[in-house]
Backbone and ligand atoms as CSV (ligand in chain L), in Angstrom:
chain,resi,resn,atom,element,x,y,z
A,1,UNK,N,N,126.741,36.783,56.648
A,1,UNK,CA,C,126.610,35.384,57.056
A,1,UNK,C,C,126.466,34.554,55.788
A,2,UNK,N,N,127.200,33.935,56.015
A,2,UNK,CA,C,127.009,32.815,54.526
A,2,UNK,C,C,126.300,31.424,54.401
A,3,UNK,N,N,126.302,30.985,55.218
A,3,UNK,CA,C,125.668,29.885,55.741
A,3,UNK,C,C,124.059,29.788,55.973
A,4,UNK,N,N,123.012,29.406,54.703
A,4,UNK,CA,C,121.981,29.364,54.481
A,4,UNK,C,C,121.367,30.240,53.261
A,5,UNK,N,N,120.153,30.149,53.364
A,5,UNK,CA,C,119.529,30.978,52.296
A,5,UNK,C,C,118.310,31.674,52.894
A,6,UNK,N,N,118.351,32.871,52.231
A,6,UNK,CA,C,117.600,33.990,52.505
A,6,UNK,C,C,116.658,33.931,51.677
A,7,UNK,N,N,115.460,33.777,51.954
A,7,UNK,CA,C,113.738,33.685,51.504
A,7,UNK,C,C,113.139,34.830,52.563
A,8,UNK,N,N,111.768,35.262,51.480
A,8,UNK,CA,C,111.085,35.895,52.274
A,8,UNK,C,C,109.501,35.531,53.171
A,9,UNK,N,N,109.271,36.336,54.055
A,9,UNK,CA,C,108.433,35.367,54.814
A,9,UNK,C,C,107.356,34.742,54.466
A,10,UNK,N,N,106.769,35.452,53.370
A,10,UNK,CA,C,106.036,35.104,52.587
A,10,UNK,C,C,105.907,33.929,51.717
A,11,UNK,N,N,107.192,33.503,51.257
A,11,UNK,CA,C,107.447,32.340,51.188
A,11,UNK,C,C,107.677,30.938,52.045
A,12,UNK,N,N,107.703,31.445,53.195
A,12,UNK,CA,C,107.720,30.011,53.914
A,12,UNK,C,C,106.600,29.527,54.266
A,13,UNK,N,N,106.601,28.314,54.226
A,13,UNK,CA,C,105.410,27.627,54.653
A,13,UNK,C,C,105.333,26.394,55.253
A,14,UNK,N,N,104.744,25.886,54.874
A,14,UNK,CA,C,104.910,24.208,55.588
A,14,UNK,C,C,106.358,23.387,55.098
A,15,UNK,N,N,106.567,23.170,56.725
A,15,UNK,CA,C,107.770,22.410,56.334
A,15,UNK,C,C,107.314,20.624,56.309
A,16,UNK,N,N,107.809,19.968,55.433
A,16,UNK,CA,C,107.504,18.664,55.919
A,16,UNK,C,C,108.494,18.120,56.820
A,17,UNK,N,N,107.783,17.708,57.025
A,17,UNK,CA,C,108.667,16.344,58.486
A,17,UNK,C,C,108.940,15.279,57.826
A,18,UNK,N,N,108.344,14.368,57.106
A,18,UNK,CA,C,109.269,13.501,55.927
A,18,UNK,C,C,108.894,12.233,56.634
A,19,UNK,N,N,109.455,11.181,57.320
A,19,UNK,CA,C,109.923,9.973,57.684
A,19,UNK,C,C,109.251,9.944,59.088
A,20,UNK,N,N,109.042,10.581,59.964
A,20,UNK,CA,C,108.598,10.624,61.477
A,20,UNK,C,C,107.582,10.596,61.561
A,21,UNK,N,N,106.518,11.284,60.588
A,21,UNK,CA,C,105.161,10.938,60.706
A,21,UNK,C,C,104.313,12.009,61.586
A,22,UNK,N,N,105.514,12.375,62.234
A,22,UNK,CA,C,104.725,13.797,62.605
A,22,UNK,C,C,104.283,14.517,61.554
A,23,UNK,N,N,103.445,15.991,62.564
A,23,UNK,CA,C,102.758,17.144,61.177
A,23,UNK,C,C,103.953,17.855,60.848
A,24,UNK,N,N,103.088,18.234,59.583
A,24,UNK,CA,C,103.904,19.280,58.872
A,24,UNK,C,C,104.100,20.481,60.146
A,25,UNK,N,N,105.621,21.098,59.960
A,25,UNK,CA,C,105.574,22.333,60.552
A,25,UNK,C,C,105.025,23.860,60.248
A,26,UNK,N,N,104.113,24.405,60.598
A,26,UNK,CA,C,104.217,25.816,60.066
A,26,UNK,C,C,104.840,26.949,60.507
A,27,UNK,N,N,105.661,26.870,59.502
A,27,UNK,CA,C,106.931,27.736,60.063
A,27,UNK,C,C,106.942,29.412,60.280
A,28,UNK,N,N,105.707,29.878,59.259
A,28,UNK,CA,C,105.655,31.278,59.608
A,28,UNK,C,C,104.734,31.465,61.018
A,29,UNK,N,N,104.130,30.715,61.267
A,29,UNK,CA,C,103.412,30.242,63.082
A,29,UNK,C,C,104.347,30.440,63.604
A,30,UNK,N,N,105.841,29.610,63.740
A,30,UNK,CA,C,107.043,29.639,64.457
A,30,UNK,C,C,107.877,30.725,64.754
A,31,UNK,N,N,107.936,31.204,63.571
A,31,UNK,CA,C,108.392,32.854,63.534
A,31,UNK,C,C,107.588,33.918,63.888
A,32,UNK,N,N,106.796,34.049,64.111
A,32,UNK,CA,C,105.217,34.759,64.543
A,32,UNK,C,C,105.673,34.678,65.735
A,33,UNK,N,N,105.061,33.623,66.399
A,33,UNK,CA,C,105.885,33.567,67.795
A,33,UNK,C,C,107.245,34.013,68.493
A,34,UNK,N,N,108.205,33.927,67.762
A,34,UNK,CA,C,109.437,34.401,68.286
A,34,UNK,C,C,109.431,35.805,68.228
A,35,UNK,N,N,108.366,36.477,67.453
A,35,UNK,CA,C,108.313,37.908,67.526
A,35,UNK,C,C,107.850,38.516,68.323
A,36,UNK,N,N,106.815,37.370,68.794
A,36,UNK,CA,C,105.803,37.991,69.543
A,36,UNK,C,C,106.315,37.635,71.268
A,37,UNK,N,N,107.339,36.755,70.966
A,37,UNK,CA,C,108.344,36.211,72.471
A,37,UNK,C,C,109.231,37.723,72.796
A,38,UNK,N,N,109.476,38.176,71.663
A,38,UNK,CA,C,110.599,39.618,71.479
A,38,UNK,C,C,110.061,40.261,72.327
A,39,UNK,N,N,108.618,40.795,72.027
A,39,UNK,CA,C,107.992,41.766,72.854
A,39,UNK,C,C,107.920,41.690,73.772
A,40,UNK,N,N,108.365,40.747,74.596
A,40,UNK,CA,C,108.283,40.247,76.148
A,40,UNK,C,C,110.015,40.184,76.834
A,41,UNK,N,N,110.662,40.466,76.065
A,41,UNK,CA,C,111.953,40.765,75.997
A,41,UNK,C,C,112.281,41.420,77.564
A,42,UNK,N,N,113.455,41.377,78.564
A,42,UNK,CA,C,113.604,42.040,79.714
A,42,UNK,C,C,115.244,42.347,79.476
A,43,UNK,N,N,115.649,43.518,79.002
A,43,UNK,CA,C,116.794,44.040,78.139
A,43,UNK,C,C,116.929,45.682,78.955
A,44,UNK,N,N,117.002,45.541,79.971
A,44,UNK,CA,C,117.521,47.157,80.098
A,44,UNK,C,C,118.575,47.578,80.111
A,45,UNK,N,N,119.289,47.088,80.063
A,45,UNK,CA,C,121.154,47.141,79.980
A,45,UNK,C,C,121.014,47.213,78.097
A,46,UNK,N,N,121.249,46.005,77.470
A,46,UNK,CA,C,121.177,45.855,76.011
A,46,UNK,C,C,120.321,46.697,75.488
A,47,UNK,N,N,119.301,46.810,75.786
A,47,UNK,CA,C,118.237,46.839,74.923
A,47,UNK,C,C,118.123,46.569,73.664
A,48,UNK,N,N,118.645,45.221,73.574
A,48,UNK,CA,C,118.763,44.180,72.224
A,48,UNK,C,C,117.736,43.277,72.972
A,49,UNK,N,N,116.569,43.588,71.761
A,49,UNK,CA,C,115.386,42.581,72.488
A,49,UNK,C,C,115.362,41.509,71.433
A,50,UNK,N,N,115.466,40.244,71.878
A,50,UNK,CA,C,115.447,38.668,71.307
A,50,UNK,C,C,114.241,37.719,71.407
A,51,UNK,N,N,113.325,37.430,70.243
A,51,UNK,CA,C,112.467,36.699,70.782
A,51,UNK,C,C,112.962,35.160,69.772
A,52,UNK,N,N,112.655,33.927,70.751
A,52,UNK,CA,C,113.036,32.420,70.200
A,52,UNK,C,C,111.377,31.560,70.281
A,53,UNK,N,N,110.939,30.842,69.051
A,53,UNK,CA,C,110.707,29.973,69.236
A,53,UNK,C,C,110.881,28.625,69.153
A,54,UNK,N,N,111.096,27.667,69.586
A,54,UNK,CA,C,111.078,26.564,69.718
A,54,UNK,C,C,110.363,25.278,69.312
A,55,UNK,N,N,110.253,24.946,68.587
A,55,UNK,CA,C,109.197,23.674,67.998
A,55,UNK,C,C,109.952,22.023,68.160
A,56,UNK,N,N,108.992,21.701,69.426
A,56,UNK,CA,C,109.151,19.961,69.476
A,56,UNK,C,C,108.979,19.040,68.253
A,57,UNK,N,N,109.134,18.214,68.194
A,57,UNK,CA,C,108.729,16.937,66.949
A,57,UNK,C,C,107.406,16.925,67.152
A,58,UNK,N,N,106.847,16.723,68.149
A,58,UNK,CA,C,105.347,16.457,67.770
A,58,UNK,C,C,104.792,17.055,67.803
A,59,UNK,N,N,105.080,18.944,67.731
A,59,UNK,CA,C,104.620,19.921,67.168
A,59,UNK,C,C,103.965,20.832,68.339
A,60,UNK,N,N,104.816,20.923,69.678
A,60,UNK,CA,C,104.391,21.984,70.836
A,60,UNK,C,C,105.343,23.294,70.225
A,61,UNK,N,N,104.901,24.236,70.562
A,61,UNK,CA,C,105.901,25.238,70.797
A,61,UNK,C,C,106.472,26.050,71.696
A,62,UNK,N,N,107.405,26.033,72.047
A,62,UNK,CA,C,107.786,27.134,73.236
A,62,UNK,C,C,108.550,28.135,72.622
A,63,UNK,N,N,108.436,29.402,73.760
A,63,UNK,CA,C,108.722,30.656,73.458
A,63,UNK,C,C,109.528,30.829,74.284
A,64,UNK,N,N,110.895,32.350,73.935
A,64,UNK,CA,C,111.418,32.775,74.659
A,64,UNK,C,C,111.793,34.210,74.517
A,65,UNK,N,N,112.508,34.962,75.366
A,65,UNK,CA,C,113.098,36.023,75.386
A,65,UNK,C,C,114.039,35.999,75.978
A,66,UNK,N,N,114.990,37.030,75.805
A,66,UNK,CA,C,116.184,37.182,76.767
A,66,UNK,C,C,115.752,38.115,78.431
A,67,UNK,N,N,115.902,37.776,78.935
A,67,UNK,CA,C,116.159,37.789,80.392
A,67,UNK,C,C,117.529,38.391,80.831
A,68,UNK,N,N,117.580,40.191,80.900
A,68,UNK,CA,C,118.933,40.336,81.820
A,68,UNK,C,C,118.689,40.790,82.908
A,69,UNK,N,N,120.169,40.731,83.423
A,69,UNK,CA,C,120.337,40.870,85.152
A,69,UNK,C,C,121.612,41.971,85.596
A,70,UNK,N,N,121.022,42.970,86.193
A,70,UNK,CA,C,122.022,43.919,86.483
A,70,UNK,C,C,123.894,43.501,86.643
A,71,UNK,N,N,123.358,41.865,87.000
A,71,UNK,CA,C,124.515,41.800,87.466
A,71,UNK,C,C,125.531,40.467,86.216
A,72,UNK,N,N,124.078,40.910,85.177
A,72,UNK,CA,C,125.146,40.434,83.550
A,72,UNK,C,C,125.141,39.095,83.984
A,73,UNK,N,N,125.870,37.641,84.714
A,73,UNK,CA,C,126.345,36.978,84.672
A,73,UNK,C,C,124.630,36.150,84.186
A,74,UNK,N,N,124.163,36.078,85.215
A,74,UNK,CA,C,122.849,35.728,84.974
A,74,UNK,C,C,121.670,35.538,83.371
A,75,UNK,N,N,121.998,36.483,82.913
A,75,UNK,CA,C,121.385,36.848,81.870
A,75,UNK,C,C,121.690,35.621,80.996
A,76,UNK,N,N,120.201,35.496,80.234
A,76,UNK,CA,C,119.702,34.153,79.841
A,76,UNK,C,C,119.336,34.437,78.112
A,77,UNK,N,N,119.306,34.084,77.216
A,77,UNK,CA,C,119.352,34.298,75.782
A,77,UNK,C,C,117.910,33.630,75.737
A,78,UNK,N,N,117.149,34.356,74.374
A,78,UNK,CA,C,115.636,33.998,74.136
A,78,UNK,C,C,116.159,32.810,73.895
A,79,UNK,N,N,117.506,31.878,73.062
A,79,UNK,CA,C,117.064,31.155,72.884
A,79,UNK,C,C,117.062,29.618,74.101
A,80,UNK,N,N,117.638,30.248,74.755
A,80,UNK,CA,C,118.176,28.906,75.870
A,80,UNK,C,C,116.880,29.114,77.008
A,81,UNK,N,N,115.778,30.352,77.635
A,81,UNK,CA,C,115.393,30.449,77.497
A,81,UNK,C,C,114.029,29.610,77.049
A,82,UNK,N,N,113.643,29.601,75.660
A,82,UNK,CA,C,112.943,28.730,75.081
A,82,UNK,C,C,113.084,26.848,75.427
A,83,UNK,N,N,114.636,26.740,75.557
A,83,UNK,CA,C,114.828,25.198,75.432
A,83,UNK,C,C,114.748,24.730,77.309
A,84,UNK,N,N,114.818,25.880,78.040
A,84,UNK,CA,C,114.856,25.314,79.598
A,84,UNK,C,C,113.233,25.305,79.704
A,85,UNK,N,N,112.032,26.208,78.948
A,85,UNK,CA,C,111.017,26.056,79.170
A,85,UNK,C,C,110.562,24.947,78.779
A,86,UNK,N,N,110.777,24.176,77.494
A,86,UNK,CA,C,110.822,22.954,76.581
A,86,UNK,C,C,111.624,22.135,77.512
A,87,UNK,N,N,112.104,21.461,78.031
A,87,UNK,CA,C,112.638,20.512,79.021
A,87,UNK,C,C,112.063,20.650,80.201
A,88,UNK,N,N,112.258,21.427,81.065
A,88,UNK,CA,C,111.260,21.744,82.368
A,88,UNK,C,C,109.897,21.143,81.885
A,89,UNK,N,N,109.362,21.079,80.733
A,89,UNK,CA,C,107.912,20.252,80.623
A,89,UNK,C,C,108.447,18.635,79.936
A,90,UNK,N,N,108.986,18.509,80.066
A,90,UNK,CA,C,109.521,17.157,79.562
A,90,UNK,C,C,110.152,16.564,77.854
A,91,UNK,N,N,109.689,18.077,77.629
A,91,UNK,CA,C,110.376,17.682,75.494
A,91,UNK,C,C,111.590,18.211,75.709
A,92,UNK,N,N,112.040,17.334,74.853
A,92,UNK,CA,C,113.470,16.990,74.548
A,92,UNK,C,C,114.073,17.126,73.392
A,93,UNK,N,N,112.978,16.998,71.957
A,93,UNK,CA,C,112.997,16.257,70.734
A,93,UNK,C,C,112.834,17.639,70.168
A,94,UNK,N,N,113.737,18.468,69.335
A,94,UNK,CA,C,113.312,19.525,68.760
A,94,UNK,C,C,113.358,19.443,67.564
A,95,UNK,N,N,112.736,20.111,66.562
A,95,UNK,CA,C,112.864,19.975,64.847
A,95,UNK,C,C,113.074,21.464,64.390
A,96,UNK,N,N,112.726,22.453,64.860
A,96,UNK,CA,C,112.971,24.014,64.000
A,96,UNK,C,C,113.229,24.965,65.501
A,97,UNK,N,N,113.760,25.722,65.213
A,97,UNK,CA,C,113.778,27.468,65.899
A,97,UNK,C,C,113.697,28.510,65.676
A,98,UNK,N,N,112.972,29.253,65.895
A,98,UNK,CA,C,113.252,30.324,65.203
A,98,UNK,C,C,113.283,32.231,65.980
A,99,UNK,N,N,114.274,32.624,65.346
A,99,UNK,CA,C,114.605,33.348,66.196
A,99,UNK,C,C,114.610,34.775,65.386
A,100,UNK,N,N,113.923,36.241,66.334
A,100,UNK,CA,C,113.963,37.143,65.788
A,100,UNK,C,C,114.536,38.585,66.570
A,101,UNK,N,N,115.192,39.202,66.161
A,101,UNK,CA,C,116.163,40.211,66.329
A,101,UNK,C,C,115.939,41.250,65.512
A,102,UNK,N,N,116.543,42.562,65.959
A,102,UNK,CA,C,116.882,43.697,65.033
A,102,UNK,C,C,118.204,43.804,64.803
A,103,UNK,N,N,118.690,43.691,63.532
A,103,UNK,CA,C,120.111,44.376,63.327
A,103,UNK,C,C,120.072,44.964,62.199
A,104,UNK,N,N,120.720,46.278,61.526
A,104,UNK,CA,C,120.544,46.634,60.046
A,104,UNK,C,C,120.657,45.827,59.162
A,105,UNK,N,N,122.238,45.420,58.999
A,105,UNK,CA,C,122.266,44.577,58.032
A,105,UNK,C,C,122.853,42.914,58.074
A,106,UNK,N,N,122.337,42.634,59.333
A,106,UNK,CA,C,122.273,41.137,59.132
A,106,UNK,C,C,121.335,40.734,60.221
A,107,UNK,N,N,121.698,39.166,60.265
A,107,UNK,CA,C,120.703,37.941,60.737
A,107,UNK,C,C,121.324,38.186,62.340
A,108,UNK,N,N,120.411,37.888,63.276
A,108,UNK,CA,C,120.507,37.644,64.265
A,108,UNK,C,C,120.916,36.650,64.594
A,109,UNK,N,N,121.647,35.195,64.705
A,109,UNK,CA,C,122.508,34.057,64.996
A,109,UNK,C,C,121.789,33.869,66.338
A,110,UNK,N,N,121.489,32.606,66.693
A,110,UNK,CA,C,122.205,32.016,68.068
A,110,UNK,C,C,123.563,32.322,68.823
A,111,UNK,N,N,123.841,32.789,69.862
A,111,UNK,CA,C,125.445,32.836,70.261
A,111,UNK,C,C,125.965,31.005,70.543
A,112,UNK,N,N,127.172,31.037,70.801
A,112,UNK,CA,C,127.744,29.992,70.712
A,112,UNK,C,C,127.402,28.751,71.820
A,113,UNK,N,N,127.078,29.705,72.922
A,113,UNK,CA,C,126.377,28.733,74.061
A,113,UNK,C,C,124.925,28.354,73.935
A,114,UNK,N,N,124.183,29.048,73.174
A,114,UNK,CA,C,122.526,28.788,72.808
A,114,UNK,C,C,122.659,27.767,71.901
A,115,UNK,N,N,124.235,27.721,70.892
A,115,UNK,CA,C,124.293,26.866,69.889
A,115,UNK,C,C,124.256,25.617,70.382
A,116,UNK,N,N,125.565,25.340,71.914
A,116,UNK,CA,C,125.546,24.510,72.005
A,116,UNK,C,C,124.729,23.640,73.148
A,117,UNK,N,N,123.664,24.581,74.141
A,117,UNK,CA,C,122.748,23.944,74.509
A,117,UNK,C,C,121.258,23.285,73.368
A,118,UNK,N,N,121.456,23.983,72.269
A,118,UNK,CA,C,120.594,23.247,71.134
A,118,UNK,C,C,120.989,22.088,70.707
A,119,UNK,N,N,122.238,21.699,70.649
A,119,UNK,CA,C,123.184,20.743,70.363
A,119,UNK,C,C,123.112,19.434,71.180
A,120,UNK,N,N,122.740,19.740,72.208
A,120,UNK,CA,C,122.404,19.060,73.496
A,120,UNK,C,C,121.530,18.160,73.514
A,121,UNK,N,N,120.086,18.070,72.431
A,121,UNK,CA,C,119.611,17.475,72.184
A,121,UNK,C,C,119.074,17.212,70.878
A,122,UNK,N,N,120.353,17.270,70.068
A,122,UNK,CA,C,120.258,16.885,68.759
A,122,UNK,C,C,120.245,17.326,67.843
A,123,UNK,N,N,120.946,17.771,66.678
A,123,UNK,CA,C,121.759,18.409,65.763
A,123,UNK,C,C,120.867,19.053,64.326
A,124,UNK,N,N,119.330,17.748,63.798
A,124,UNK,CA,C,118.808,17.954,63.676
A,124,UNK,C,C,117.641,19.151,63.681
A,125,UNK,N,N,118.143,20.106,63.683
A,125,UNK,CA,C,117.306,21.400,64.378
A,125,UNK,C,C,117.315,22.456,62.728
A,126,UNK,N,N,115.843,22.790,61.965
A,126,UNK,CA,C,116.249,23.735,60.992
A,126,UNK,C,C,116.218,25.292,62.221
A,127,UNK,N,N,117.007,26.065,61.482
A,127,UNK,CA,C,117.180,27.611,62.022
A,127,UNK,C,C,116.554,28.434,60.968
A,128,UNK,N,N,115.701,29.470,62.184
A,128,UNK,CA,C,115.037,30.266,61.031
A,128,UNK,C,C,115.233,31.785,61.354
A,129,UNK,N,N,116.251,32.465,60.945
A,129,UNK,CA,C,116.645,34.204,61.587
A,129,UNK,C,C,115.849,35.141,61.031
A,130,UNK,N,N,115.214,35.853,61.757
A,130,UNK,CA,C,114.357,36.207,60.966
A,130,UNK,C,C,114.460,38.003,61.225
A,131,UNK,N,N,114.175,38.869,60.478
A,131,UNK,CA,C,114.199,40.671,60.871
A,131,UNK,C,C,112.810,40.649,61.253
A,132,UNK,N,N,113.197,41.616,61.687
A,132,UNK,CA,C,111.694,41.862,62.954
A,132,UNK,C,C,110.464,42.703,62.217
A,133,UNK,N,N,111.020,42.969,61.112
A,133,UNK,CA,C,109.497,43.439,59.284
A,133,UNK,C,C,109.203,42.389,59.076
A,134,UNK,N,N,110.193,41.349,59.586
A,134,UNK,CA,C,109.809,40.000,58.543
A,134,UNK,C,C,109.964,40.487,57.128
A,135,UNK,N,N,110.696,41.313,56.654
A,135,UNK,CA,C,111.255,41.246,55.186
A,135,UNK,C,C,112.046,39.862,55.085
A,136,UNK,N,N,112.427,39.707,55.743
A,136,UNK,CA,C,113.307,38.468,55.116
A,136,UNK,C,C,113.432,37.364,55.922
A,137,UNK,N,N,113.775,36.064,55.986
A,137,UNK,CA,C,114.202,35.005,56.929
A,137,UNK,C,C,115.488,34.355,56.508
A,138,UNK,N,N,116.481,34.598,56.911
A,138,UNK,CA,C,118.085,33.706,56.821
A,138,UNK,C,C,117.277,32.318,57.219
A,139,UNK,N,N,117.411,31.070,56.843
A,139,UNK,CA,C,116.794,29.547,56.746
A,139,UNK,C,C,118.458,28.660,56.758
A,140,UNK,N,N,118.429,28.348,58.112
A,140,UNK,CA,C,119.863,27.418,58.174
A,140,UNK,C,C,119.466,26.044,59.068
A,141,UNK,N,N,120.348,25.227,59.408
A,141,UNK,CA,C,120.297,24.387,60.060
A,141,UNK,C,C,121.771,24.409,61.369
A,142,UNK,N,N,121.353,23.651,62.540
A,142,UNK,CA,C,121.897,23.740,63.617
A,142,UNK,C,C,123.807,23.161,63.259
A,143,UNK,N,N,123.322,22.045,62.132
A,143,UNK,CA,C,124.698,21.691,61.514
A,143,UNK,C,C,125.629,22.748,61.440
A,144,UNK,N,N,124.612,23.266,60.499
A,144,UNK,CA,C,125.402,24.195,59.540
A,144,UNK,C,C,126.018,25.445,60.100
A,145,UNK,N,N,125.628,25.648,61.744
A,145,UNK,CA,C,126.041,26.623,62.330
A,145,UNK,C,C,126.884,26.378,63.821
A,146,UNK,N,N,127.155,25.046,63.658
A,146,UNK,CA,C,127.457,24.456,65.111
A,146,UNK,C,C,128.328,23.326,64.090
A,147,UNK,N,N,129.858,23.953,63.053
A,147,UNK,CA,C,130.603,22.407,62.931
A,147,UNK,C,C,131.401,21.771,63.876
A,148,UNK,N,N,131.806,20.668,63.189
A,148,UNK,CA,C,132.465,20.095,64.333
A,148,UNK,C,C,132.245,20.148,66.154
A,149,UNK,N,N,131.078,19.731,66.402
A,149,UNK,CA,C,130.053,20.219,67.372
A,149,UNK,C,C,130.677,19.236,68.597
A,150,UNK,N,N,131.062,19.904,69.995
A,150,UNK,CA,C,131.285,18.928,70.794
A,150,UNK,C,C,130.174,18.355,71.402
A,151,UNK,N,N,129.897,17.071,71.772
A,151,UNK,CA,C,128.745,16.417,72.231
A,151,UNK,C,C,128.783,14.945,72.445
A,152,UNK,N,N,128.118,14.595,72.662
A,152,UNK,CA,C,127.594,13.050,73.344
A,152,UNK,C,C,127.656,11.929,71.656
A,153,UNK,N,N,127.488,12.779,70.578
A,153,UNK,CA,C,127.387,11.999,69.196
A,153,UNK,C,C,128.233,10.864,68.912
L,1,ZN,ZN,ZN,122.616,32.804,73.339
């Protein structure tokens, strides 16, 4: 994957928010969570367990996992998941995600439909992929992984 930079978890920390006035984000909190969303994972077909978290602007977080269904069609991604729990309570406004997976040798991604229900409410979104040691975190943005993005923009 080329798109972003790879830091380790240890290194992340507070993200600022800048101009909005909201708090700083803490991003290894965010990723913590999506790990700990993993473990709650419902994968018996895959058994590719996905945990997402989700962080509003004014600093709630929601969690997710993937959700499958014998009958496949159904089956719901940690990260979409995360954003129907985050709307069903009324936030809308997201600033980071972060999402954790096992694969040997790469980042776990959003798929293309998680991309573009993130997209849905605003483009603005940092991405944080993270391995499930937390050796490492891939650090991207929703831009940068969703170009030329179809939407309401
Ligand atoms: Zn997905």
């Amino acid at each position: 994957m080329s798109t972003g930079k790879v830091v380790t978890f240890s290194s992340l920390g507070m993200r600022a928010r800048g101009t909005c006035g909201c708090a700083d984000e803490d991003v290894q909190a965010l990723v913590r969570a999506a790990l700990a969303a993993r473990q709650r994972a419902y994968c018996p077909y895959s058994r590719f367990q996905v945990g997402a978290a989700l962080l509003t602007t004014d600093g709630e977080t929601f969690d997710g996992c993937n959700v499958e269904s014998a009958s496949y069609t159904p089956t719901i991604c940690a990260e979409r998941t995360a954003v129907v729990k985050a709307v069903s309570c009324g936030r809308r406004q997201f600033s980071s995600v972060a999402v954790v997976a096992h694969l040997e040798d790469s980042y776990v991604a959003p798929c293309g439909v998680c991309r573009q229900l993130l997209a849905e409410f605003g483009l603005d979104v940092a991405v944080y992929l993270a391995k499930v040691d937390l050796s490492s975190v891939l650090v991207t943005d929703l831009r940068a992984l969703l170009p030329l993005s179809f939407g309401k923009y």
